[in-house]
C-alpha positions in Angstrom: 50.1 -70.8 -73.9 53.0 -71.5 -71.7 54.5 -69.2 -69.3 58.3 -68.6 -68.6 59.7 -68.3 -65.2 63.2 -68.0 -64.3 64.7 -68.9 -61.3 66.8 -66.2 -59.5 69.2 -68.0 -57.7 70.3 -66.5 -54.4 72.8 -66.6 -51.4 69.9 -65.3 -49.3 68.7 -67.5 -46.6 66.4 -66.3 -43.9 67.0 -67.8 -40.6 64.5 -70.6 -39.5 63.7 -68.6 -36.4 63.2 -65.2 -38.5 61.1 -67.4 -40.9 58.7 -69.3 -38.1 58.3 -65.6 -36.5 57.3 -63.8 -39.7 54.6 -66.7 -40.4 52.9 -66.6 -37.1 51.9 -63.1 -38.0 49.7 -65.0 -41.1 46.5 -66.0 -39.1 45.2 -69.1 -40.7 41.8 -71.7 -40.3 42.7 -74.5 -38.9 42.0 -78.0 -40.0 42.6 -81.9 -39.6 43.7 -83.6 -42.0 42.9 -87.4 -42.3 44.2 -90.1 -44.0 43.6 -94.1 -44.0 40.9 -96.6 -43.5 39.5 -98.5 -41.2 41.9 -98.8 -38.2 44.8 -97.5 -40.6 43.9 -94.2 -39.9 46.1 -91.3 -38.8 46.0 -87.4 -39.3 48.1 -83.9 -38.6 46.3 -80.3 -37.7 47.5 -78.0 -40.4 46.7 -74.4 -41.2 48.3 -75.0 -45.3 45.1 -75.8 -47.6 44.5 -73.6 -50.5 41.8 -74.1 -52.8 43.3 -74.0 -56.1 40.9 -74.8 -59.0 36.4 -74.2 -58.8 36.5 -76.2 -61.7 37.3 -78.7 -61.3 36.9 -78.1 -57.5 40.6 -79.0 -56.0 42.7 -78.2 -53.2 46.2 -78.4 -52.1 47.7 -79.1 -49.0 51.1 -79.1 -48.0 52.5 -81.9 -45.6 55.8 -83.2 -44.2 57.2 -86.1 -45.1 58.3 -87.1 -42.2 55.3 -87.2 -40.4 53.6 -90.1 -39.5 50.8 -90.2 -41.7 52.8 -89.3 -44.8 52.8 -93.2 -45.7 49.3 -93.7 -45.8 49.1 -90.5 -48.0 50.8 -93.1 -50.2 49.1 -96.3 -49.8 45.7 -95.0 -50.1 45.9 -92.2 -52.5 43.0 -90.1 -50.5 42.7 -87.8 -47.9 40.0 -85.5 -46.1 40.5 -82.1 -44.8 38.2 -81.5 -41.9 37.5 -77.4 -41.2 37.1 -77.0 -37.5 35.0 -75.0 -35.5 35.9 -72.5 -33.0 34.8 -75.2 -30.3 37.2 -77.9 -31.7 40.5 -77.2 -30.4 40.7 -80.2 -28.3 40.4 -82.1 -31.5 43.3 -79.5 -33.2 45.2 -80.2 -29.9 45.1 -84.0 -30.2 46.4 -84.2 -34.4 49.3 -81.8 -33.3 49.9 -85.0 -30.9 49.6 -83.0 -27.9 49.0 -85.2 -24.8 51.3 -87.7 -26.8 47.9 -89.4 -28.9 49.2 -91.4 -32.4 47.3 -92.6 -35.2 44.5 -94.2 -34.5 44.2 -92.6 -31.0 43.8 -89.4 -32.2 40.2 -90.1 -33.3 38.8 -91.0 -29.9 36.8 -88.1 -28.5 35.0 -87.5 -31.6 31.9 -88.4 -34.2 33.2 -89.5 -37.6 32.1 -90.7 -41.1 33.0 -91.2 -44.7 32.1 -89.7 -47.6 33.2 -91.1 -51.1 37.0 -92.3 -50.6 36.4 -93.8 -46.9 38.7 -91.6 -45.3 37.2 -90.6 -42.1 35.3 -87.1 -42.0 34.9 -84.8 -38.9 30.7 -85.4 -38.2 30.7 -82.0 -36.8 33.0 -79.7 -38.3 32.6 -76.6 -40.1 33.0 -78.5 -43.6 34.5 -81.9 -44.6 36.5 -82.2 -47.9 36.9 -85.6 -49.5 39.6 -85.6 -52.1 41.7 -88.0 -54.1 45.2 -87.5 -54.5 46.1 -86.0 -58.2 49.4 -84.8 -58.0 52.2 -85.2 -55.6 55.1 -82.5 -56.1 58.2 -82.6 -53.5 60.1 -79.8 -52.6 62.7 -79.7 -49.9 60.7 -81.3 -46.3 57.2 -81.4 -47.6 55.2 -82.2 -50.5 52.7 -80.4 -51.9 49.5 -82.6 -52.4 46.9 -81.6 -54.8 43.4 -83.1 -54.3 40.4 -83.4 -56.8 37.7 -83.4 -54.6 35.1 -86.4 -54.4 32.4 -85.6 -51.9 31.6 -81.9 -49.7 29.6 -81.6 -46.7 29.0 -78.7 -45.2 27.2 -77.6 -41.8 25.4 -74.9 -40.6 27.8 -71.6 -39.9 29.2 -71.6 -36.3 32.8 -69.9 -35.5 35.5 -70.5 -37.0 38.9 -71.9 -35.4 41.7 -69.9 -36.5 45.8 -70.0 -36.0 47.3 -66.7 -35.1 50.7 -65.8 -33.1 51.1 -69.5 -32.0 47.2 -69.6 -30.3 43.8 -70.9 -31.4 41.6 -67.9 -31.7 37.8 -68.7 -32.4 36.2 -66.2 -35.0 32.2 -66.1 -34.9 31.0 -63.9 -38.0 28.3 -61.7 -36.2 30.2 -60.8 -32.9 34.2 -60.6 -34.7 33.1 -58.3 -38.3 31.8 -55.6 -35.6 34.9 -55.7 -33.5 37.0 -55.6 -36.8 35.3 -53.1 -37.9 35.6 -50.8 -35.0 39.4 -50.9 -35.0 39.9 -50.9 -38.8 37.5 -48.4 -39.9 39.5 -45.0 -39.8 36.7 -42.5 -37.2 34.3 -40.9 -39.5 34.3 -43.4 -42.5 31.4 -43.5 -44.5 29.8 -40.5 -43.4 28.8 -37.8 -45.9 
């Protein structure tokens, strides 16, 4: 059954500024993104992967195509997203290019493997997601890049890194849910 959608067209346009501000206030996990093989290897820090499908398990990530790892997104049809722990933001810090590292460069500093596609995986991040590109959809700077995942490892729970008003913020599951709860829970809830 097909859907219908109609497009409203619009003289609206945010500002860039008004839109950049609005989406700081979305705190989002952080992860690398790598592409490549062998010494044709590069990668971006993104907080813009969505799973979008169980079965079959897929994801989607948004990238610029501008970037500098957007051709080997094309050469090699694969990619890995990496899921950092709250200790990782040095590694986040270097694939923003911070410290002025570039493709290969941003690697050094850490353990890597591969998984099914060769694309190197983060040894000791939270999770590593192997995927082969099934569907590249452009829209205005970026494209939208859907993965069918190939391989999944996953390690033991440690914090989380997280993105929120233009910091790294690490979120640790035990010590964060009881500070959440003490400033969201309204005083007396739950009690009879």
């Amino acid at each position: 059954m097909n859907s219908l959608v109609r497009i409203v067209q619009t003289d609206l346009d945010a500002s860039v500024a008004s839109f950049r501000s609005a989406m700081r206030q979305l705190a989002g996990g952080v992860s690398v993104i790598t592409v490549g093989r062998d010494k044709d290897i590069s990668g971006m820090t993104v907080t813009s992967v969505t799973s979008l499908s169980a079965e079959p398990p897929s994801l989607l990530v948004c990238i610029n195509r501008s970037s500098s790892s957007w051709p080997l997104f094309e050469k090699y049809g694969a990619f890995a997203v990496n899921i950092l722990n709250g200790d990782q933001q040095d590694i986040a810090d270097r694939f923003t290019g911070r410290g002025g590292a570039t493709g290969a460069a941003r690697f050094d500093g850490a353990q890597w493997t591969t998984l099914a596609t060769g694309v190197p995986v983060l040894a000791d991040g939270l999770a590593g997601i192997d995927c082969k590109i099934e569907e590249v959809i452009h829209r205005h700077s970026h494209a939208i890049v859907i993965g069918r995942v190939a391989a999944v490892r996953v390690a033991g729970q440690t914090a989380a890194l997280a993105y929120w008003q233009g910091e790294y913020v690490a979120l640790d599951r035990d010590q964060d849910a009881v500070r959440l709860a003490a400033v969201s829970l309204p005083s007396g809830y739950g009690k009879p």
